[in-house]
C-alpha positions as CSV (number, residue, x, y, z in Angstrom):
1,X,-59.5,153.1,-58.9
2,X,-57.5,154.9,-61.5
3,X,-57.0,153.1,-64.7
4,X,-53.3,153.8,-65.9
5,X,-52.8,153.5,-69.7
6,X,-49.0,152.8,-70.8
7,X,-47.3,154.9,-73.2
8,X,-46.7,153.6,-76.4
9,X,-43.4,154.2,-78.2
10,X,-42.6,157.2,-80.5
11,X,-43.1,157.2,-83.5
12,X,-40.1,156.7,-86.4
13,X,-39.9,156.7,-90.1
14,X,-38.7,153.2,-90.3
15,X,-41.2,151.9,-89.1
16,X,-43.9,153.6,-90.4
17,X,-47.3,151.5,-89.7
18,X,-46.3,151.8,-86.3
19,X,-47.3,153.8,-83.1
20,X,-49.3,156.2,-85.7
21,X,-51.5,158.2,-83.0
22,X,-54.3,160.9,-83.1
23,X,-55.3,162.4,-80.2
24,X,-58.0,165.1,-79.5
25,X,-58.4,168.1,-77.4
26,X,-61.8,169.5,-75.9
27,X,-63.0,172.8,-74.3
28,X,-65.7,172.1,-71.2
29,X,-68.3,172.8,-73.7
30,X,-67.0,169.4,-75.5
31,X,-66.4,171.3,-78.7
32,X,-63.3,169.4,-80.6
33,X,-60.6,172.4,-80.2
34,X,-57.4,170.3,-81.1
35,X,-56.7,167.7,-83.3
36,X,-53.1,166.3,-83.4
37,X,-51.9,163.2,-85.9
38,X,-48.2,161.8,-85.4
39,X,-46.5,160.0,-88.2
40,X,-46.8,162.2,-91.6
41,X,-44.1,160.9,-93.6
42,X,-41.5,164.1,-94.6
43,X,-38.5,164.4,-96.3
44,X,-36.9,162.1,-99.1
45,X,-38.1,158.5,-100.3
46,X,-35.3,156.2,-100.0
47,X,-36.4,152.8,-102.7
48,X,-33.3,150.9,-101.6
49,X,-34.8,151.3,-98.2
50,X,-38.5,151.4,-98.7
51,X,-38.5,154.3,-96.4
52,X,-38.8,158.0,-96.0
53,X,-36.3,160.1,-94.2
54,X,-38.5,161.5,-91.7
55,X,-42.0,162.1,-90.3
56,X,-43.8,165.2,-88.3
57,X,-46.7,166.0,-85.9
58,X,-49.3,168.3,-87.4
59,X,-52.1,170.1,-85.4
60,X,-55.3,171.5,-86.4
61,X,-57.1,173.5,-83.7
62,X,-60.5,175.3,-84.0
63,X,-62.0,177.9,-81.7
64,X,-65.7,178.9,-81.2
65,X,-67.7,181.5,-80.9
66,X,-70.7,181.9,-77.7
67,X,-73.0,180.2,-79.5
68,X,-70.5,176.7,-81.0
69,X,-70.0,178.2,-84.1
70,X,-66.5,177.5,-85.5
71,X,-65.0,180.8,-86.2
72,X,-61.3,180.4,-86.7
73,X,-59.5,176.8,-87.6
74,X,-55.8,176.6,-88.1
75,X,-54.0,174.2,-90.0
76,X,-50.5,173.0,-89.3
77,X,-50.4,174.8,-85.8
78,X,-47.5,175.9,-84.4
79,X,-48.1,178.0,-81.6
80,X,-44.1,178.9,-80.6
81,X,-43.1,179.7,-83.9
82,X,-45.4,183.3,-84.5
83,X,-47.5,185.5,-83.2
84,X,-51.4,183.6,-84.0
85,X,-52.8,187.0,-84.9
86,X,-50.3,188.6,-86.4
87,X,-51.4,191.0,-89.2
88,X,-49.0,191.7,-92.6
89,X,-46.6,194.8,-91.4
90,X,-47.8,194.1,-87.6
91,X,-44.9,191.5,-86.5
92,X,-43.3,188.1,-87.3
93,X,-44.6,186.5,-90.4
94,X,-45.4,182.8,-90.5
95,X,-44.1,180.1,-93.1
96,X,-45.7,179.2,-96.0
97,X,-47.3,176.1,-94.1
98,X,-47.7,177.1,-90.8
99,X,-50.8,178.4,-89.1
100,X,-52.7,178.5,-91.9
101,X,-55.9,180.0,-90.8
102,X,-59.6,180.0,-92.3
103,X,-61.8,182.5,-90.6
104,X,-65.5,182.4,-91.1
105,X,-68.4,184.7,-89.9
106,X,-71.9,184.2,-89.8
107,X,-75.1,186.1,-89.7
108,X,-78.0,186.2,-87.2
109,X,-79.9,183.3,-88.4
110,X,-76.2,181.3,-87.8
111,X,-75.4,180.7,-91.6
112,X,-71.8,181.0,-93.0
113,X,-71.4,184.7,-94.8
114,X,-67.6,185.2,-94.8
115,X,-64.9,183.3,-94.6
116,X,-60.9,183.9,-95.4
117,X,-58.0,182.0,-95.7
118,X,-54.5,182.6,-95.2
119,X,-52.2,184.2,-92.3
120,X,-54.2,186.9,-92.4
121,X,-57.8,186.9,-92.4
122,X,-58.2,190.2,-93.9
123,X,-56.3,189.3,-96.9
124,X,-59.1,187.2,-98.7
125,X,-62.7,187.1,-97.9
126,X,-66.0,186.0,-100.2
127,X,-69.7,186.4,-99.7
128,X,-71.7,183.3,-100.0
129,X,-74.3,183.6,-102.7
């Protein structure tokens, strides 16, 4: 038997306590590896109509290393609109808010060393104490 869920309606700005949804994506090692939220309110506030303009989708997704360790999680993810890796002078450029990425390495006993944030992982990195 095959349990069939319907589909609830999309979400819209005018109604926005409605049809709000997270969902979650996994890798076969049940690590969390996507994390989408529907119903961020954008654009301009309207007071005569208690509402806002418009709303987005954001994704966050994470990726591991052999051992679980989360090495690379991106914030507003975006995967048509650059290249994920690309490096300042290397190719297309991403927007101020979009794939946003924190990189972080770790040493042999599996504690956090490095970590950088940006497009670009190279562009900013600190050593934990």
């Amino acid at each position: 038997m095959t349990l069939v869920l319907p589909t609830p309606p999309a979400f819209a700005p005018a109604h926005p306590d409605q049809n709000v949804a997270t969902s979650y994506g996994y890798d076969a090692l049940g690590q969390q590896t996507l994390v989408t939220r529907t119903g961020i309110l954008t654009g301009t506030f309207d007071p005569a109509a208690d509402a806002f303009s418009a709303a987005t989708t954001r994704a966050t997704r994470t990726e591991y290393d052999g051992v679980g360790h989360a090495i690379t999680t991106t914030l507003n993810y975006q995967p048509g609109s650059t290249l994920p890796d690309a490096q300042p002078g290397q190719g297309p450029e991403t927007a101020s808010d979009t794939n946003l990425r924190t990189v972080t390495r770790y040493d042999l006993a599996g504690n956090a060393t490095r970590w950088g944030a940006g497009t670009a992982p190279s562009t900013t990195r600190t050593t934990a104490p």
